[in-house]
MIRO-775917 format. One line per 10 residues: number of its first residue (from 1); their letters; for each residue x, y, z of C-alpha. Coordinates in nm, 2 decimals. Example, Ala and Ser with C-alpha at 12.3 -4.5 7.8 and 13.67 -1.06 7.14 Angstrom:
2
1> as> 1.23 -0.45 0.78  1.37 -0.11 0.71
END
This chain:
385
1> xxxxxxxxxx> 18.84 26.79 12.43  18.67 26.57 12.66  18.78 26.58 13.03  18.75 26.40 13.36  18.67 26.53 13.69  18.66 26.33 14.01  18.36 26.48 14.25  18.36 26.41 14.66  18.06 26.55 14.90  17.95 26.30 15.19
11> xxxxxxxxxx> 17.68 26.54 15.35  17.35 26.57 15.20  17.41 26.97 15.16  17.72 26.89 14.95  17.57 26.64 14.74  17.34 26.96 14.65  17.58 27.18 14.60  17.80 26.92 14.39  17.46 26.83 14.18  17.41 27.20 14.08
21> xxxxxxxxxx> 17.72 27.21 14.02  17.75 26.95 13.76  17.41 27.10 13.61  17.59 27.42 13.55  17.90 27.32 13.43  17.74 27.07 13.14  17.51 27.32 13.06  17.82 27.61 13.00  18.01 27.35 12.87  17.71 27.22 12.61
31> xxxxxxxxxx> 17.64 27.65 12.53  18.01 27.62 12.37  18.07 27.97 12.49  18.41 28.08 12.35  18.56 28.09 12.70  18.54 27.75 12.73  18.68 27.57 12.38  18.92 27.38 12.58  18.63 27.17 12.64  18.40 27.00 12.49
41> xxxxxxxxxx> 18.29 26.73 12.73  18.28 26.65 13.08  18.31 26.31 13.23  18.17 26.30 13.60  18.31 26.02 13.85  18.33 26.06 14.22  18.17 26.05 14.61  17.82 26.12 14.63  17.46 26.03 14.64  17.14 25.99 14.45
51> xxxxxxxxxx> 17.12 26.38 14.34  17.49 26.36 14.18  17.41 26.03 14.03  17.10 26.19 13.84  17.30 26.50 13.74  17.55 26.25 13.54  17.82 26.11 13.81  17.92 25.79 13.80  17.92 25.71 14.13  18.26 25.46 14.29
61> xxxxxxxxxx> 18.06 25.48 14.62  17.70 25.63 14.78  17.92 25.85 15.08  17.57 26.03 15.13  17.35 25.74 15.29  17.68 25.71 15.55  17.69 26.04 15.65  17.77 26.05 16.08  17.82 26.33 16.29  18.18 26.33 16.47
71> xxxxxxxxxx> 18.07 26.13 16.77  17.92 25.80 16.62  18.19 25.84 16.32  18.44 25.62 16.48  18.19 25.31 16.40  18.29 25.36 16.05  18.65 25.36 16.04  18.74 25.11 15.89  18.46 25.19 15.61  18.60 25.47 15.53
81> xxxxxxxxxx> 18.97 25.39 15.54  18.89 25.11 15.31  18.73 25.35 15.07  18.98 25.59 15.06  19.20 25.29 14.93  18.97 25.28 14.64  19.01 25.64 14.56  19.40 25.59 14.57  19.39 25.30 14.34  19.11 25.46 14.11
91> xxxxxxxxxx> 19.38 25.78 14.06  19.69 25.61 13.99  19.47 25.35 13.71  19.27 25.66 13.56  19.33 26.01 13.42  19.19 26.26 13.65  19.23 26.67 13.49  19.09 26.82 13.82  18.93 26.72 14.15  18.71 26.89 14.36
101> xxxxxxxxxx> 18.58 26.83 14.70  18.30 26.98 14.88  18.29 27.02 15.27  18.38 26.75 15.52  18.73 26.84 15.52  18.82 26.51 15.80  18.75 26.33 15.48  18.80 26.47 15.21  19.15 26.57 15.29  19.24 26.20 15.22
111> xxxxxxxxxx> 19.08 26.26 14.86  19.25 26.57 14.76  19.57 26.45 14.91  19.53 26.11 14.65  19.46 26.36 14.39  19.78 26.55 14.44  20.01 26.22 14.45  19.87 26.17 14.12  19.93 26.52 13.97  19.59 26.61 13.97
121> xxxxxxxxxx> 19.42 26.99 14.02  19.23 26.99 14.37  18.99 27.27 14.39  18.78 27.30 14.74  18.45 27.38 14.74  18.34 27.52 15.06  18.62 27.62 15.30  18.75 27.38 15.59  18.65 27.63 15.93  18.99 27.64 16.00
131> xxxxxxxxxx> 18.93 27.99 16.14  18.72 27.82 16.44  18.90 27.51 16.50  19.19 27.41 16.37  19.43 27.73 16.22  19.77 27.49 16.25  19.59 27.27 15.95  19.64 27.53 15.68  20.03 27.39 15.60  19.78 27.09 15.48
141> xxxxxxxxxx> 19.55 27.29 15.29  19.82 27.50 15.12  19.96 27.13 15.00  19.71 26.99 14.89  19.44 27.30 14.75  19.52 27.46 14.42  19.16 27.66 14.47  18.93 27.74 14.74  18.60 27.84 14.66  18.50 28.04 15.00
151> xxxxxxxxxx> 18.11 28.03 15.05  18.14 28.29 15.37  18.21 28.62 15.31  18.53 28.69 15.54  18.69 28.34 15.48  18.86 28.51 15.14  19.05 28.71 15.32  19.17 28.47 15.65  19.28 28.17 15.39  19.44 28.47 15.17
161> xxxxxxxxxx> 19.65 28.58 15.44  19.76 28.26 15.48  19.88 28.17 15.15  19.59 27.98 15.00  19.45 28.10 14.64  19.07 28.18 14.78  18.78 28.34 14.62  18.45 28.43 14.79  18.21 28.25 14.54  17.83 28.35 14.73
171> xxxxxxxxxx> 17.64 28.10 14.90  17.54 27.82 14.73  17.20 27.78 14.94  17.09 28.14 14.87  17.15 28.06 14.45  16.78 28.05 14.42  16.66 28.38 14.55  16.86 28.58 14.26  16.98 28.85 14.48  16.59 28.92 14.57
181> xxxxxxxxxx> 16.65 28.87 14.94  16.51 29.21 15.06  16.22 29.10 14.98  16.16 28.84 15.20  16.13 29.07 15.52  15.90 28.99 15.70  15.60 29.22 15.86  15.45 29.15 16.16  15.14 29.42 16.15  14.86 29.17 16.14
191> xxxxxxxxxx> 15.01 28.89 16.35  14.87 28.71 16.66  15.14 28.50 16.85  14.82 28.25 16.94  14.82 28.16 16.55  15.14 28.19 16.50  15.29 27.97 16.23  15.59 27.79 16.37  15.86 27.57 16.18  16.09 27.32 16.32
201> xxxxxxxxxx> 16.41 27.21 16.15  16.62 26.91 16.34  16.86 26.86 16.06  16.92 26.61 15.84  17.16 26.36 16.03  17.04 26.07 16.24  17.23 26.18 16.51  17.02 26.59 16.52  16.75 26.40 16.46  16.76 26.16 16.77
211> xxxxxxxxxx> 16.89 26.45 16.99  16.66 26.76 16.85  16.36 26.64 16.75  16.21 26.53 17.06  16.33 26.84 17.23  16.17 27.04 16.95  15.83 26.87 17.01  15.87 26.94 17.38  15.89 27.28 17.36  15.61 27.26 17.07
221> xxxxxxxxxx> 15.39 27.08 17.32  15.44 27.38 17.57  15.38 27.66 17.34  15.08 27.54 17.23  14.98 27.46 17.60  15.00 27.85 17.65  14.88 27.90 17.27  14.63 27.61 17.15  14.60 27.78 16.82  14.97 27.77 16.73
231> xxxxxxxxxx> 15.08 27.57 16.39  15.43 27.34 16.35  15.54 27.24 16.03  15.87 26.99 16.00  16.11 27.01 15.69  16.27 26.66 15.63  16.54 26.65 15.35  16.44 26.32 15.21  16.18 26.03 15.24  16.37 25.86 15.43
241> xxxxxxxxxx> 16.42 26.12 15.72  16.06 26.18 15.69  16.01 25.81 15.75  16.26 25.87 16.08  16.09 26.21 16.20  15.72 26.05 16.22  15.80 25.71 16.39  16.01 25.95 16.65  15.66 26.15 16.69  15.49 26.23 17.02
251> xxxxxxxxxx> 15.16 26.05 17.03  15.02 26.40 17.18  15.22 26.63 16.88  15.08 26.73 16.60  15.27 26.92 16.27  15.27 26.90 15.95  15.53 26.81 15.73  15.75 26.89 15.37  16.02 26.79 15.20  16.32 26.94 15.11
261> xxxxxxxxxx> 16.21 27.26 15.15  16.39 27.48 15.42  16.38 27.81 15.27  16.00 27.76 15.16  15.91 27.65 15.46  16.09 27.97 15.68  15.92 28.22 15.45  15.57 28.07 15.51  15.66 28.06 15.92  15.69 28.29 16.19
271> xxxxxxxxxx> 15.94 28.18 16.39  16.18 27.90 16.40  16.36 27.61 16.58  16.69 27.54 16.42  16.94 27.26 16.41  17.28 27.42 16.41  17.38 27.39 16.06  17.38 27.54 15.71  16.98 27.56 15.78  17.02 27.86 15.93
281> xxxxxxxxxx> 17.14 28.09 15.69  16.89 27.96 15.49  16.63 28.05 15.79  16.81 28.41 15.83  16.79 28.49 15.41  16.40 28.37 15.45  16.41 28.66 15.75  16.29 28.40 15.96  16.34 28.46 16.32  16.49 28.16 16.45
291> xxxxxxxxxx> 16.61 28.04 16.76  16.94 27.77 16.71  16.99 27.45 16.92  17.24 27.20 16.87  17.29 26.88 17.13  17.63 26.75 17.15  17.75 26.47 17.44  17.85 26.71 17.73  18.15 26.46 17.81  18.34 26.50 17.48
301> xxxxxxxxxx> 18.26 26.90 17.46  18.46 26.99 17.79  18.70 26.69 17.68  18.78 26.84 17.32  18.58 27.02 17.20  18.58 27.36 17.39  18.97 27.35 17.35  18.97 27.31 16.96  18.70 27.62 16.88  18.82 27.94 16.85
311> xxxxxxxxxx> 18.52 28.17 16.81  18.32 28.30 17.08  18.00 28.21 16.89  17.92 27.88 16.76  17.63 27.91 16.47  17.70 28.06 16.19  17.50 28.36 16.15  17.62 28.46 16.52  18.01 28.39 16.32  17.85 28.64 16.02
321> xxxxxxxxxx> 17.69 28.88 16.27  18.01 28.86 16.52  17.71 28.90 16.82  17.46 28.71 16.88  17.21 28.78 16.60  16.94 28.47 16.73  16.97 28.26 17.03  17.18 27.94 17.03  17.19 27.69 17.29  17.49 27.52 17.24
331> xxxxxxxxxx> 17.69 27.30 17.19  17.42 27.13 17.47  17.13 27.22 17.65  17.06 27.08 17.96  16.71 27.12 18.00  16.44 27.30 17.73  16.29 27.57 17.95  16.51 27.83 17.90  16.44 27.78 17.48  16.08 27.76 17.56
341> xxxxxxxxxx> 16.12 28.12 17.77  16.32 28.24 17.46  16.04 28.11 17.18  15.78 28.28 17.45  15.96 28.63 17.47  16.01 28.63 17.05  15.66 28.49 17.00  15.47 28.78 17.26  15.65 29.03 17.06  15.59 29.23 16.73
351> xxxxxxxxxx> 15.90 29.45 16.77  16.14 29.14 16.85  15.99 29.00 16.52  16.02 29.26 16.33  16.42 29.37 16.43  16.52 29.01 16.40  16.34 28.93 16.05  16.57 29.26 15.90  16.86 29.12 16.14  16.80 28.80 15.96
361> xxxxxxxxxx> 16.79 28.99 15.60  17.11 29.19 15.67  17.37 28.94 15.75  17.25 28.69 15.46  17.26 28.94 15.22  17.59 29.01 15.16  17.58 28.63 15.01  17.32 28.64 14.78  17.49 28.89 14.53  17.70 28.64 14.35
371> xxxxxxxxxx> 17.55 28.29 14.17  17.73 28.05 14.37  17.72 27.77 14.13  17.79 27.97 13.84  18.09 28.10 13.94  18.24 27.78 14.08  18.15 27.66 13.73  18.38 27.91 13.57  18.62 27.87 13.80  18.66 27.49 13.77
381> xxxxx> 18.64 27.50 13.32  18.93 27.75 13.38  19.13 27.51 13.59  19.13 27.23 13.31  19.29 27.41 13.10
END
């Protein structure tokens, strides 16, 4: 029996996990494994980007190339609102057997709660962080979520204690390292911190970008002042960033670059400069020591934001770790010699490397033992029946 489902990711690390996603599901669906007779074809139509496009979605709108951080959001309201109307009207004209949304939960909310009106299955793919922001939303969730597919390993439990039907389904950005991820520990013997191979990583958003990146080449220009031999490399996610990363480049900076290709990129480095972000677990499962920034507007922090979190760390493998596992500077630095003393002490030191990289290794592991998108897969062909 041929059914529908209605797909939703806005960031470009959803659209990933949503494209895999679709991957895995055609292929189970086209092996005709007896598990899954209830259906024999899939029809793809949703929120996205390019990557979900090419998997097979028929796209209503590209959500992906709009993607804003929470402080220049409020320029596209009235985008979004209008949107959101078009998702409402596409439900009550068309058949939907299950909808699932992936991560940017001020959105997506809207999409599952259209889904519901309509009387359609809402699985969540990738938990809202209700644990470090917002625990009085979870009468919402338990509304409007018929599955949540947890991609942290403690969230099963929190959301399960509250009444939401929550699995821990792995990591989706660890799916490619097969469980391997001892392996990638890192050894330090023959290293020389005046060679040292050093990646940057300011995120994928315009907004990290703008704030990060010149910071990042800051510090770069100071380490190789002290070490002239040191090497940056840049990971952009698309051409497009790449585009926005050179024409923000220091005349005086030199790096190389790649593309879309994070956990490559960490296992080939020394050390690391992070963007706050889903980058860093990939970065910790690479056993990349990594130092974490993030630049948010001082103003709106001591405003909002500070009152809203609830952890007392605010990157995610300090959250995993429950210390702090690599240094953050956030939610704002005010000035970049403190992270160059930090990147100094980690770079001058074998020992620091070496008990970070299995740091690293330890607290990503415990999410690389389950195939992320596999699992989700199953999960979602058993929730049209």
């Amino acid at each position: 029996m041929k059914k529908r489902i209605f797909i939703s990711a806005c960031e470009p690390s959803a659209e990933l996990h949503c494209a895999n996603l679709i991957d895995t599901v055609n292929a189970k669906v086209a092996a005709n494994e007896n598990a899954y007779d209830h259906v024999t074809e899939i029809e793809w139509v949703g929120l996205g980007g390019e990557k979900m496009s090419s998997a097979g979605c028929e796209l209503i709108e590209n959500t992906v190339s709009r993607a804003a951080m929470i402080y220049n959001v409020f320029g596209q309201i009235g985008w979004y609102w209008k949107l959101i109307g078009r998702v409402k009207r596409y439900f009550k004209e068309n058949k939907v057997d299950l909808c699932i949304v992936c991560d940017s939960p001020a959105f997506n909310f809207h999409i599952a709660r259209a889904a519901k009106k309509a009387g359609t299955k809402v699985m969540f793919y990738v938990a809202p962080q209700l644990w470090a922001w917002a625990p009085w939303r979870i009468g919402k969730l338990r509304r409007l979520c018929d599955k949540l597919a947890c991609i942290l390993p403690f969230e099963k439990d929190w959301f399960a204690a509250r009444g939401v039907d929550a699995e821990f389904v792995g990591n989706p950005l660890l799916d490619e390292l097969d469980g391997n991820i001892r392996e990638a520990y890192k050894n330090y013997f023959d290293y020389e911190p005046g060679t040292a191979n050093v990646a940057l990583l300011p995120g994928s958003r315009d907004a990290e970008i703008e704030t990060l990146w010149p910071a990042m080449q800051d510090v770069g220009l100071m380490l190789r002042e002290k070490w002239p031999g040191v090497r940056f490399t840049t990971a952009a996610v698309s051409e497009e960033k790449l585009a926005a990363l050179k024409e923000m480049q220091f005349e005086e900076f030199e790096c190389e670059y790649v593309i879309d290709d994070v956990p490559g990129l960490a296992r080939r480095s020394d050390m690391a400069m992070v963007a706050s972000g889903s980058a860093t677990l990939q970065v910790a499962a690479a056993g990349c020591p990594m130092v974490i920034m993030y630049q948010s507007n001082p103003w709106m922090w001591h405003l909002i934001g500070r009152w809203l979190i609830r952890t007392r760390h605010l990157s995610l493998v300090n959250i995993l770790a429950k210390r702090e596992a690599a240094p953050e500077y956030m939610p704002y630095f005010r000035d970049i010699e403190p992270i160059y003393e930090r990147c100094v002490g980690l770079l001058s030191s074998k020992s620091r490397l070496n008990r970070m990289s299995s740091d690293m290794i330890g607290i990503a592991e415990p999410m690389a033992k389950t195939h992320t998108a596999s699992r989700v897969a199953e999960l979602a062909i058993e929730m049209l029946q």
